[in-house]
C-alpha positions as CSV (number, residue, x, y, z in Angstrom):
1,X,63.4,-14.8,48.7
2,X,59.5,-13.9,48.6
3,X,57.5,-17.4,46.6
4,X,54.0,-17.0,45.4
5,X,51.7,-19.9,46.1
6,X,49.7,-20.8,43.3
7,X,46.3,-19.8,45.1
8,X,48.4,-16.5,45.1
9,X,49.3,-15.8,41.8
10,X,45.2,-16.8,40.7
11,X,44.6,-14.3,42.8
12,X,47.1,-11.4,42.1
13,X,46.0,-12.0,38.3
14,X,42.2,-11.4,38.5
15,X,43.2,-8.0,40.6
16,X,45.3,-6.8,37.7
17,X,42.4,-7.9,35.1
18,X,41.5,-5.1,32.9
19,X,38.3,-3.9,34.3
20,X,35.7,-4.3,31.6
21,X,33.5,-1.4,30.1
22,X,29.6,-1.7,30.8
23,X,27.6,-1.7,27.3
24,X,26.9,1.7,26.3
25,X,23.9,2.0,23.6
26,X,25.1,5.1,21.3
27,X,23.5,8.6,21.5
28,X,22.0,8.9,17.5
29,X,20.5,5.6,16.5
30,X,20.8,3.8,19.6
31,X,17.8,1.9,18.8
32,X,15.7,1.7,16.1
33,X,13.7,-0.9,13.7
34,X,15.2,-2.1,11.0
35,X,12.4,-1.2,8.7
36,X,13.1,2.3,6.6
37,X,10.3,4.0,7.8
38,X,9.4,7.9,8.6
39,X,10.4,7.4,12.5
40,X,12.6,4.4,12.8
41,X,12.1,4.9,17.0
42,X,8.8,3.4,16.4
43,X,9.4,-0.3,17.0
44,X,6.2,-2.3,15.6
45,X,4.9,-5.7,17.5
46,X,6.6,-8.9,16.2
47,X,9.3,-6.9,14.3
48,X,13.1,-6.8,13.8
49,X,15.1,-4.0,15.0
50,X,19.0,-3.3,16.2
51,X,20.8,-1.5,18.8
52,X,24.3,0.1,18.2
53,X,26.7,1.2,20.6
54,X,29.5,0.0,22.0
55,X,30.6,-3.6,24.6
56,X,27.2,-4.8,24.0
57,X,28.0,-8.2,23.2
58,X,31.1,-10.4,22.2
59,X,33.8,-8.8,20.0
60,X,33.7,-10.9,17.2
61,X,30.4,-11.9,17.1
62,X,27.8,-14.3,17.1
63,X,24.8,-16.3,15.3
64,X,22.1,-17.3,17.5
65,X,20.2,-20.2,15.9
66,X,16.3,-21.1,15.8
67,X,14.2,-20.6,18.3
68,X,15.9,-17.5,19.8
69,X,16.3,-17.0,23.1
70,X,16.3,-14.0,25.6
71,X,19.6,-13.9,25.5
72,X,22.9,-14.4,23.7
73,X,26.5,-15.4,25.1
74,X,25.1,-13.5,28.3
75,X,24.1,-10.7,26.2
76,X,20.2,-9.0,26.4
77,X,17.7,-6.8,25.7
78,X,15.2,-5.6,28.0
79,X,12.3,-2.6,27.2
80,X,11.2,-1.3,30.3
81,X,7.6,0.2,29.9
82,X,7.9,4.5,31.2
83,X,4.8,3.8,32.6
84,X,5.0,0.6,34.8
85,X,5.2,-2.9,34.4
86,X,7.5,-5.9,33.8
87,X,10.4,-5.6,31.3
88,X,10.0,-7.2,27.8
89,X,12.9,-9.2,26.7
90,X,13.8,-9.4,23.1
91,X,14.6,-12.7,21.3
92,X,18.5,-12.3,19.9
93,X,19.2,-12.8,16.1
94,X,23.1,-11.8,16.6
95,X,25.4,-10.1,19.3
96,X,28.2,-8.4,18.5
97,X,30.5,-6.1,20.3
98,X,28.8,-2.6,18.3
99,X,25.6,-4.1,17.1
100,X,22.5,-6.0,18.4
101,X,19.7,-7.5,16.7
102,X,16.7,-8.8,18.2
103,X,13.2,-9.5,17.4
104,X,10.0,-7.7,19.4
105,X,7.9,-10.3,21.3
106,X,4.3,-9.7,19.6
107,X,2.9,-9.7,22.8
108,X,4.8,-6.5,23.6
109,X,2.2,-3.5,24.4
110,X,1.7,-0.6,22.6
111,X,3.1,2.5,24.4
112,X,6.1,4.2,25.4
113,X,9.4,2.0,26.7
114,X,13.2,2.3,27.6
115,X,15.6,0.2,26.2
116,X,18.8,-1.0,28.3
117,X,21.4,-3.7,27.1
118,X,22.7,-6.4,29.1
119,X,25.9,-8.2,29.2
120,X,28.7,-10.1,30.8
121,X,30.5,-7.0,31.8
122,X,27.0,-5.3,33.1
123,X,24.2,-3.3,31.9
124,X,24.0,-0.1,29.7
125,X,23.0,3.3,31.5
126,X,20.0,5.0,31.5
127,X,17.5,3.3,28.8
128,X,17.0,4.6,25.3
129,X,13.7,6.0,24.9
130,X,11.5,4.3,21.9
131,X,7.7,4.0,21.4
132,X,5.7,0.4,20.5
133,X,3.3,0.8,18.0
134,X,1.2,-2.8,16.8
135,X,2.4,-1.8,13.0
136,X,5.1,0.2,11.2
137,X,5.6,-1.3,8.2
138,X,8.9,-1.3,5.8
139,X,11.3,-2.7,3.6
140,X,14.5,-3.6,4.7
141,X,16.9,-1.1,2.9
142,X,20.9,-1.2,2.2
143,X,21.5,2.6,4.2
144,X,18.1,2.7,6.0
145,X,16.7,5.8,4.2
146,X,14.1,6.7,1.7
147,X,15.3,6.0,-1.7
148,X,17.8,3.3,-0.5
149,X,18.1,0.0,-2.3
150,X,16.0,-2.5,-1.2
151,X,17.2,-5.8,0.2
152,X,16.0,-9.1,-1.3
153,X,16.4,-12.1,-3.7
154,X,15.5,-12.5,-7.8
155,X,13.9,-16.1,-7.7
156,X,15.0,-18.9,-10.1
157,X,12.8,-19.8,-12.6
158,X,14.5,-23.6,-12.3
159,X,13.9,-23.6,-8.6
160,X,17.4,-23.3,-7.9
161,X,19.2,-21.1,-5.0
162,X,17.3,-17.3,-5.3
163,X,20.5,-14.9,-6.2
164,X,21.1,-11.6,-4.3
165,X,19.7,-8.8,-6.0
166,X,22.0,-5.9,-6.0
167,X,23.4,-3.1,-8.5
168,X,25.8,-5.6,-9.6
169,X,22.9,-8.4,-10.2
170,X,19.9,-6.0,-11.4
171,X,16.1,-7.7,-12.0
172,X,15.1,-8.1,-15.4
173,X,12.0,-7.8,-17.2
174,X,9.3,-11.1,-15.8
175,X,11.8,-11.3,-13.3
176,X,10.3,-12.7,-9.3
177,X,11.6,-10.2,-6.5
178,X,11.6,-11.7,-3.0
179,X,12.1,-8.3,-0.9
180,X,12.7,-8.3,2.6
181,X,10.5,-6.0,5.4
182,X,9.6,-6.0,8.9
183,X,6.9,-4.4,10.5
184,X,3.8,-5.9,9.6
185,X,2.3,-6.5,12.8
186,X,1.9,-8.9,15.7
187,X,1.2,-12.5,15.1
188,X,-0.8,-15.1,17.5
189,X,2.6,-17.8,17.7
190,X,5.8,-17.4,19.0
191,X,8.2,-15.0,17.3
192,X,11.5,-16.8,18.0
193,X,10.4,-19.9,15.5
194,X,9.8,-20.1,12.0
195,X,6.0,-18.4,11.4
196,X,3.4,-19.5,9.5
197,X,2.7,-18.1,6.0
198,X,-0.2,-16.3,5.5
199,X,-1.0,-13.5,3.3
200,X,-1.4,-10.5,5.2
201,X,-1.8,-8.0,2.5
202,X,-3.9,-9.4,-0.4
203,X,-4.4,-6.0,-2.2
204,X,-1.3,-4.7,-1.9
205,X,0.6,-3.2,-5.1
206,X,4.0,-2.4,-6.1
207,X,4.5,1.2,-7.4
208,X,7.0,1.6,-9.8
209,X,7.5,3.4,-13.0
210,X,4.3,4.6,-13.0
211,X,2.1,1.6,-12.9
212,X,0.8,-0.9,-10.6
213,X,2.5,-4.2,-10.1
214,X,0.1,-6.8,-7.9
215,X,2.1,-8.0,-4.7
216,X,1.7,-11.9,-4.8
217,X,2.5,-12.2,-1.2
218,X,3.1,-9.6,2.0
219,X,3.5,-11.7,4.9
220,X,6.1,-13.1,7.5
221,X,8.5,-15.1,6.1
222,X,8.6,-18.0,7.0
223,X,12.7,-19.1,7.1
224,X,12.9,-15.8,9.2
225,X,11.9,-15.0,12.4
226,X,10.4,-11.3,12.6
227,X,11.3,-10.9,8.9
228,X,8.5,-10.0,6.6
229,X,8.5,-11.0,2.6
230,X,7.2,-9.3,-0.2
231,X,6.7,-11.3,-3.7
232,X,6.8,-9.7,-6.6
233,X,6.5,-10.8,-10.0
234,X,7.8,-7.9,-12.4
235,X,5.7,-7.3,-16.3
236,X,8.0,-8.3,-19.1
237,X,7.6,-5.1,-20.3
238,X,6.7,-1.0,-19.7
239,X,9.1,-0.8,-16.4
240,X,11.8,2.0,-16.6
241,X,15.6,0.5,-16.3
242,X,18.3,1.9,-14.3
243,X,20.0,1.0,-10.7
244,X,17.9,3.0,-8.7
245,X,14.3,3.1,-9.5
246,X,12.1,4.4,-7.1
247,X,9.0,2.6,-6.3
248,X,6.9,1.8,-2.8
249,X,4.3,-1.0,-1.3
250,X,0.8,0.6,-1.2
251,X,-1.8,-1.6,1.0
252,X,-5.2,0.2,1.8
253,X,-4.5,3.8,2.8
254,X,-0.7,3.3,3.7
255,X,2.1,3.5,1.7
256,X,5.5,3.0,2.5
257,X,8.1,5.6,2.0
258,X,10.0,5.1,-1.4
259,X,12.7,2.7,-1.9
260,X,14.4,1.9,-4.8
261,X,15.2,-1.3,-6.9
262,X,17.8,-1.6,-9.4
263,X,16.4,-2.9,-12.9
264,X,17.9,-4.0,-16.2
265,X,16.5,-3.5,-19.5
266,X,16.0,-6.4,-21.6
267,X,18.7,-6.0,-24.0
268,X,21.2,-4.8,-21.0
269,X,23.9,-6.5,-19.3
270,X,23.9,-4.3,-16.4
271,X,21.9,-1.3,-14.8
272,X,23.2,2.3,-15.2
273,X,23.8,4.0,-12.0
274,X,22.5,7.0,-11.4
275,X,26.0,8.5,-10.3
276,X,27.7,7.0,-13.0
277,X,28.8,4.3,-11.2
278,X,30.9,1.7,-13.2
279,X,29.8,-2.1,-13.7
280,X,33.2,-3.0,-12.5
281,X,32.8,-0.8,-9.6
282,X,29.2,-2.0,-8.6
283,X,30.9,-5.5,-8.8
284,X,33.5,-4.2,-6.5
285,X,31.1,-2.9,-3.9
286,X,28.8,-5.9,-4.5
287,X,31.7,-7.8,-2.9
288,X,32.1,-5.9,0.1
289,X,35.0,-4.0,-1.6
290,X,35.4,-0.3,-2.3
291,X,35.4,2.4,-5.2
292,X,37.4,5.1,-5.6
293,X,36.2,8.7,-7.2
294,X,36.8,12.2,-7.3
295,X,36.7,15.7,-8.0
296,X,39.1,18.1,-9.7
297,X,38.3,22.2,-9.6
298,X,40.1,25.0,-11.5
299,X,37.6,28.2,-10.3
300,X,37.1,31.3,-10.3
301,X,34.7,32.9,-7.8
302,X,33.5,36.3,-7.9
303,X,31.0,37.4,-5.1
304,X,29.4,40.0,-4.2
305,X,28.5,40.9,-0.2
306,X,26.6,43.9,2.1
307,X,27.3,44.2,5.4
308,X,27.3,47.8,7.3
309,X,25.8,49.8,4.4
310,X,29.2,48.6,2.4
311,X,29.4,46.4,-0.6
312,X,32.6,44.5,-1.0
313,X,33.8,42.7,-4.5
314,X,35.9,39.5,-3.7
315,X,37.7,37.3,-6.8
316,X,39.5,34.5,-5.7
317,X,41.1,32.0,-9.1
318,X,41.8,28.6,-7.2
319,X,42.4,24.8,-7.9
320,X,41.1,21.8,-5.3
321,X,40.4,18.0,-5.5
322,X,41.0,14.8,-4.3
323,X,41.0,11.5,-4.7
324,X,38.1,9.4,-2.1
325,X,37.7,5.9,-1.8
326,X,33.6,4.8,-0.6
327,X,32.2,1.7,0.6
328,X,28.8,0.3,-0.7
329,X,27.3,2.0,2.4
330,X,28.5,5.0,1.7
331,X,27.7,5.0,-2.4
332,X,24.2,4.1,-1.4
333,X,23.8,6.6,0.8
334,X,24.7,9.5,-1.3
335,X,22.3,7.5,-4.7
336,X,19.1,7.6,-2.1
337,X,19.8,11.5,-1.5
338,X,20.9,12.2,-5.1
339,X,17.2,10.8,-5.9
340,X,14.9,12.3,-3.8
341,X,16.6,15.6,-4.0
342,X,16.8,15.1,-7.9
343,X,13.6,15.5,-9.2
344,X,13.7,18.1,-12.2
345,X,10.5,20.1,-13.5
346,X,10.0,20.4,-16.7
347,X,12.2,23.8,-17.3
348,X,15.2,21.8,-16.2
349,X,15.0,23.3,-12.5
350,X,15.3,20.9,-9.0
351,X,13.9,21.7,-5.8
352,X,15.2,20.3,-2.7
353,X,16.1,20.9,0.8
354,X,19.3,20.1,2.1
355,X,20.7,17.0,3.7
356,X,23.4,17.1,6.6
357,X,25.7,14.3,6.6
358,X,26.3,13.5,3.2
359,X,29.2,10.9,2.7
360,X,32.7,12.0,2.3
361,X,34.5,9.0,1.9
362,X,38.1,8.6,3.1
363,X,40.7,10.5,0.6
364,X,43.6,8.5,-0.3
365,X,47.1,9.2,-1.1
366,X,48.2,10.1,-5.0
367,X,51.3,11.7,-4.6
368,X,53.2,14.2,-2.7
369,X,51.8,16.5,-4.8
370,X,50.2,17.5,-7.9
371,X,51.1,19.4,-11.2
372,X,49.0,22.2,-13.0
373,X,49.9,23.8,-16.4
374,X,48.5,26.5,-18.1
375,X,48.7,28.3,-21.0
376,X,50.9,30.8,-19.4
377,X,52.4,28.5,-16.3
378,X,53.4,26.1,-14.3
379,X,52.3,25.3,-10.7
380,X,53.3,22.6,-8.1
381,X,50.1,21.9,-6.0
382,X,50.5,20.9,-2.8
383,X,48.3,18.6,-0.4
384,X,47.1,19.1,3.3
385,X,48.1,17.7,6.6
386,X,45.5,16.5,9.0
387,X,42.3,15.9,7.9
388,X,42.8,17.1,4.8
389,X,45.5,15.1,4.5
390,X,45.2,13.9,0.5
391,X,43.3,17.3,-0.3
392,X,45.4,19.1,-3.2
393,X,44.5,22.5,-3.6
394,X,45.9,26.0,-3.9
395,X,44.8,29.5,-3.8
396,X,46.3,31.2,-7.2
397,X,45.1,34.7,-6.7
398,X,42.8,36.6,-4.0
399,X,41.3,40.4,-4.6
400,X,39.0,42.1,-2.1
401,X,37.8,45.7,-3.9
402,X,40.4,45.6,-6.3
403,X,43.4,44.8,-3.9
404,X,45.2,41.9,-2.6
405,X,43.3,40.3,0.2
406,X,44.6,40.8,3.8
407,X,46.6,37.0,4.6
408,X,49.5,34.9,3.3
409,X,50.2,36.3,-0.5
410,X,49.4,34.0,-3.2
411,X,51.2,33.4,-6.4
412,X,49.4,35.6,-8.2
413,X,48.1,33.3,-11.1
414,X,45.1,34.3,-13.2
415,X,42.6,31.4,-14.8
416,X,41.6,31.9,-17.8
417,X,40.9,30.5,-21.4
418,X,42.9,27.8,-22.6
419,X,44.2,24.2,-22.2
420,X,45.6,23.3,-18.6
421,X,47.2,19.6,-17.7
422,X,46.7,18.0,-14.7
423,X,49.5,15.1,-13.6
424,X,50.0,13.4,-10.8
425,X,53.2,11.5,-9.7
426,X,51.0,8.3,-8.1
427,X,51.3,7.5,-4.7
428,X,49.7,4.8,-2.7
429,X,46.4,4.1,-4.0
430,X,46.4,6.4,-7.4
431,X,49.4,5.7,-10.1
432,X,50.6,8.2,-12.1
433,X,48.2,9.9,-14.5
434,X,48.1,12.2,-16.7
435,X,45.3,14.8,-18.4
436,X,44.3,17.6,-20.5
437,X,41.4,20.0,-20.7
438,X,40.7,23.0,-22.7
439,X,39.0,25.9,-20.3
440,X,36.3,28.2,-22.2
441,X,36.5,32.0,-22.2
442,X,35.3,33.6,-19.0
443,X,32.0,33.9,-17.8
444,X,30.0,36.6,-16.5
445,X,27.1,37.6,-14.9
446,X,25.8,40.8,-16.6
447,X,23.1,41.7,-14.8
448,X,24.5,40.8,-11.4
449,X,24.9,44.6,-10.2
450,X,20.9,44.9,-10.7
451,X,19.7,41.9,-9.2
452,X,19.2,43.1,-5.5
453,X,16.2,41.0,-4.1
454,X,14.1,37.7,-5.3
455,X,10.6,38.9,-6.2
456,X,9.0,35.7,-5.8
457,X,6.3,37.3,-8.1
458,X,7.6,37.5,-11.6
459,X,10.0,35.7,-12.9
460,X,13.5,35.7,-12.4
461,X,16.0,36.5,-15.6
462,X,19.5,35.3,-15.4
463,X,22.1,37.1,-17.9
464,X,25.3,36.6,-19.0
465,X,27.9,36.6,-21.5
466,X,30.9,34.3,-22.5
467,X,31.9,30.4,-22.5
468,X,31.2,28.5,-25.1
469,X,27.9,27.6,-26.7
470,X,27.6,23.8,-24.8
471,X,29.0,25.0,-21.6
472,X,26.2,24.6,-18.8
473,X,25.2,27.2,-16.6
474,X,23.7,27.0,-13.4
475,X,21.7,28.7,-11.4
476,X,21.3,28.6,-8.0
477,X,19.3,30.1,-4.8
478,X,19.7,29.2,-1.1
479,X,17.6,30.5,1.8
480,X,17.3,29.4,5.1
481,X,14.0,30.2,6.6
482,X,10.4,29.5,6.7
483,X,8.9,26.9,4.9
484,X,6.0,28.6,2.6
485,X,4.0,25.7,3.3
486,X,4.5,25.1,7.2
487,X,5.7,28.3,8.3
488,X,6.7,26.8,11.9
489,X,8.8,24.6,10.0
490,X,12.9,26.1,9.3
491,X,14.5,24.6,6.1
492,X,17.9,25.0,4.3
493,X,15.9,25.2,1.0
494,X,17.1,25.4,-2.7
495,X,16.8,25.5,-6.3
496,X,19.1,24.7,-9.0
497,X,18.1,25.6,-12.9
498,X,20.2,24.4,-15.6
499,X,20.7,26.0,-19.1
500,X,23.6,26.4,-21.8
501,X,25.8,29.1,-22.4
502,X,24.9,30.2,-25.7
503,X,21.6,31.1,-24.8
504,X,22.8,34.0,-23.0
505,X,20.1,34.2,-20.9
506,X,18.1,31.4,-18.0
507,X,14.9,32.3,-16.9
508,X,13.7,30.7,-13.4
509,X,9.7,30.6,-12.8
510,X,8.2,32.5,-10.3
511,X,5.8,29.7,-9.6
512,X,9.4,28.0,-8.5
513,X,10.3,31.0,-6.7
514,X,7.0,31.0,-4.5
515,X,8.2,27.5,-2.5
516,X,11.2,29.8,-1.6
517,X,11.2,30.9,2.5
518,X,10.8,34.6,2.5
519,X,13.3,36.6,4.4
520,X,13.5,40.6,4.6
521,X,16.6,43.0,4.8
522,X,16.4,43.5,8.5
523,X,16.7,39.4,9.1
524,X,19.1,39.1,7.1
525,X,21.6,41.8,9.0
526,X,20.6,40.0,12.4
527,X,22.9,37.1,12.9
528,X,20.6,36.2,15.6
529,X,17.8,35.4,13.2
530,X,19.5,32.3,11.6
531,X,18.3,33.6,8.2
532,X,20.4,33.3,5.3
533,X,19.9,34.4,1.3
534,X,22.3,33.6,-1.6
535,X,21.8,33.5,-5.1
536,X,25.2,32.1,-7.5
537,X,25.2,32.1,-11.5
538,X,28.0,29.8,-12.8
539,X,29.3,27.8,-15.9
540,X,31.1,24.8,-16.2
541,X,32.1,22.3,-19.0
542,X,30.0,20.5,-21.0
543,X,28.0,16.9,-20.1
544,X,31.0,14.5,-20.5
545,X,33.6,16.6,-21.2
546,X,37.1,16.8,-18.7
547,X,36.4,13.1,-17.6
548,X,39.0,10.7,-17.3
549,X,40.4,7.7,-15.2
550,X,43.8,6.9,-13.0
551,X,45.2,3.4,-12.3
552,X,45.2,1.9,-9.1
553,X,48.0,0.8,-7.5
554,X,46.3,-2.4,-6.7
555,X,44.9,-2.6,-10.2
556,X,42.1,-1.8,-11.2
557,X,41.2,1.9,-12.4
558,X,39.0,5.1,-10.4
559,X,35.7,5.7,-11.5
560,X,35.1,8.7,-13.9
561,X,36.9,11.5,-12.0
562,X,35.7,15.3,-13.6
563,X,38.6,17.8,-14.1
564,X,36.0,20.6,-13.9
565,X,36.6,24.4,-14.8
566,X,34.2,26.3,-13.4
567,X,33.2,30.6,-13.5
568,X,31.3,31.2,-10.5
569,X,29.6,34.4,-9.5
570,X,27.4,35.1,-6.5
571,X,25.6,37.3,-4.4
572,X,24.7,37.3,-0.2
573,X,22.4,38.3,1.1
574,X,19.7,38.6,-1.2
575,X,16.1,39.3,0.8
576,X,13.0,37.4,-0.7
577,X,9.8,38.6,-0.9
């Protein structure tokens, strides 16, 4: 018989130890300040910033306390300078095994470094590039973009503990703001201990609801290393409510890009968010929990395409939706984009360019399958499998130029006018519901067939026929191409014009038109050009009609989900000129 001495064993057990993964700092926002500024790569003297990836410090975590150190349960940062010179270390706020933050040594110079992570299991690969600046100066925001909440505290008038401001705890009017920022420059002491206070920033100004608020302090804070403070006293009165409203810091010449603050009107309870988020569901997300909304689709989409010198006439009547549950993060995200992106003229018409990445939430489970009934029949809708698992959704009927389109044959059901009930069995997250809405006649675009370019000249007239009188109609244009104003610039640009049914008619203003990118004939037959044209006329129901709410399983109910019936025509491509 073979015995193991104990020496032995030691050492058979550190050969078979898992070998452990070097930290790797991620690809896409490896490393960046935590300020929400235009290029979050800058990293200014003296200020906070993180670095994500993966193995970079100790899985569950870990608070450093004050004064900082270089390092953290044998976890660093170093910025190496591209152009020579001794390594910087950072001063370590927290270390976990996805997320580092750190604090910049003031003494850090300006220029262009490479960032590598340290750690008990090695160091990171080639260093992330970033670029020291002395200042670049922003507010701390919930999702790190422009138009994203702003962190910070409303201050007790007693002197008691500041609360959290959120969109579950919204400022009211005379209310004291403490916001958080980093950014504002190097100081002369160390970084790693509590700074000094000293106003930095005497004539800066809050922007906000069209007025000027004065900033009673800008300056390090002094409980937090690297942090910045701004102090704000709010007017009792003339501020706009809601629980995003966009405002920004303006010192001298600089002004930071917008942020938003969620504010209450006097006589209010709560803020109204933008996205109809519920007060019960801000409470939800205040506490780290999670919403759950929706979408529900009965359609019909006519379109119109060239290609080869041939037109062809597609109709497709189909139902989608799904249930979604988002996190804070994820809610936040999609409010910062819905308000820069939603800025209306005074014809009712938005300009914006697109956003990649918008926030799709994780869809969650509400039954096998769903059931649709119409005035003239009754459909089982099923769901998807693999990622679109918890996707219900079925094509009814499919035309191309009059006949059946080439593919699987669909059952052959027409939308049209009429009540049609939605019900669902329940399933894990959504319980059994139940509900009703009553489609309008169908829609149409009448002067589709003549509409075969965007003059960018005159104006553009939109008209059509059917609906009801409240239904909403929509108009929309999409071109990818080059910016009017920086033609060296590509954008995925468009504009979206609202108006009723009953008018029969929505006129879009050429002085709208002219931000359009232009794109001819020929670039839009080359699929080598990248340039794309469409232009869509469709109606849908009324403001707050086909709304209605599902239990939760775990109590509770969704947010407002729309069961939205929708007549959509469009034409591609469409040249501009």
């Amino acid at each position: 018989m073979i015995t193991l001495s104990t020496r032995s064993l030691a050492a058979f057990a550190l050969l078979h130890l898992p070998a452990l993964s070097a930290p790797r700092i991620a690809d896409r926002n490896g490393v960046r300040s935590l300020a929400t500024i235009d290029d979050r790569s800058v990293l200014a003297q003296g200020a906070v910033f993180e670095v994500n990836g993966e193995e970079l410090g100790p899985a569950g975590g870990v608070e450093a306390e004050i004064p900082y150190s270089g390092s953290l349960q044998g976890s660093s940062v170093s910025l190496t300078p591209v152009a020579g010179g001794s390594a910087v270390r950072a001063f370590l706020i927290s270390a976990s095994a996805r997320r580092i933050v750190a604090v910049l040594p003031s003494t850090a110079a300006s220029g262009d470094y490479r960032v590598t992570v340290s750690s008990q299991s090695g160091d990171s690969a080639a260093g992330v590039p970033v670029k020291v600046a002395v200042r670049a100066f922003g507010l701390i925001t919930a999702s790190g973009i422009a138009g994203s909440a702003a962190g910070g505290r409303i201050v007790s008038p007693d002197g008691g503990e500041p609360a959290a401001l959120s969109m579950a705890n919204a400022a009211g009017p005379g209310a004291t703001l403490e916001l958080d920022a980093t950014g504002l420059g190097p100081i002369p002491g160390p970084d790693n201990e509590p700074p000094g206070e000293e106003n930095a920033a005497p004539d800066a100004v809050l922007l906000i609801g069209g007025i000027e608020v004065p900033v009673s302090y800008l300056g390090r804070n002094p409980g937090k290393p690297g942090y910045d403070r701004v102090s704000i006293q709010l007017p009792a009165e003339g501020l706009p409510s809601g629980c995003a409203v966009l405002a920004q810091i303006r010192t001298g010449d600089y002004r930071t890009p917008v942020f938003s603050i969620p504010l209450r009107a006097a006589d209010e309870a709560a803020c109204t968010h933008p996205l109809g988020v519920s007060s019960e569901g801000l409470a939800a997300l205040a506490r780290g929990g999670s919403i759950v909304r929706g979408t529900f689709t009965l359609v019909r989409l006519v379109g119109q395409s060239r290609a080869a010198n041939m037109t062809f006439e597609s109709r497709v009547d189909q139902f989608s939706g799904a249930f979604a549950s988002f996190t804070a993060e994820e809610i936040e995200t999609m409010t910062a984009r819905s308000l820069l992106a939603a800025k209306p003229d005074a014809n009712g018409c938005t300009l914006f360019d697109s956003a990649a990445g918008e926030p799709q939430g994780m869809f969650v489970d509400a039954g096998p399958s769903l059931v649709l009934t119409g005035p003239a029949w009754n459909r089982t809708i099923p769901r998807g499998i693999g990622q679109a698992m918890n996707v219900y959704g079925q094509v009814l009927d499919s035309k191309l130029n009059g006949n059946p389109t080439p593919g699987p044959p669909t059952p052959g059901l027409l939308f049209g006018p009429g009540p049609y009930t939605l019900t669902g069995p329940g399933g894990a997250v959504v319980g059994p519901f139940q509900f009703q809405v009553n489609v309008s006649p169908v829609f149409q675009w009448t002067n589709m067939d003549a509409t075969t370019e965007v003059d960018t000249s005159p104006d553009l007239v939109f008209r059509y026929s059917g609906g009801m009188p409240d239904d909403t109609v929509a108009a929309t244009q999409t071109v990818r191409g080059p910016a009017p104003e920086e033609p060296s610039r590509i954008v995925s640009r468009s504009w979206i014009c609202l108006g009723k049914a009953g008018a029969g008619s929505l006129t879009v203003s050429s002085s709208l038109l002219q931000k359009m990118p232009r794109v001819s004939a020929a670039e839009l037959a080359a699929p080598s050009s990248g340039r794309t044209s469409s232009l869509t006329l469709g109606m849908y129901n009324p403001d707050g009609v086909g709304l209605f709410r599902a239990p939760l399983t775990a109590g509770g109910q969704t947010e407002l989900i729309p069961f939205l019936y929708n007549y959509t025509w469009s034409k591609v491509p469409v040249p501009v000129r």
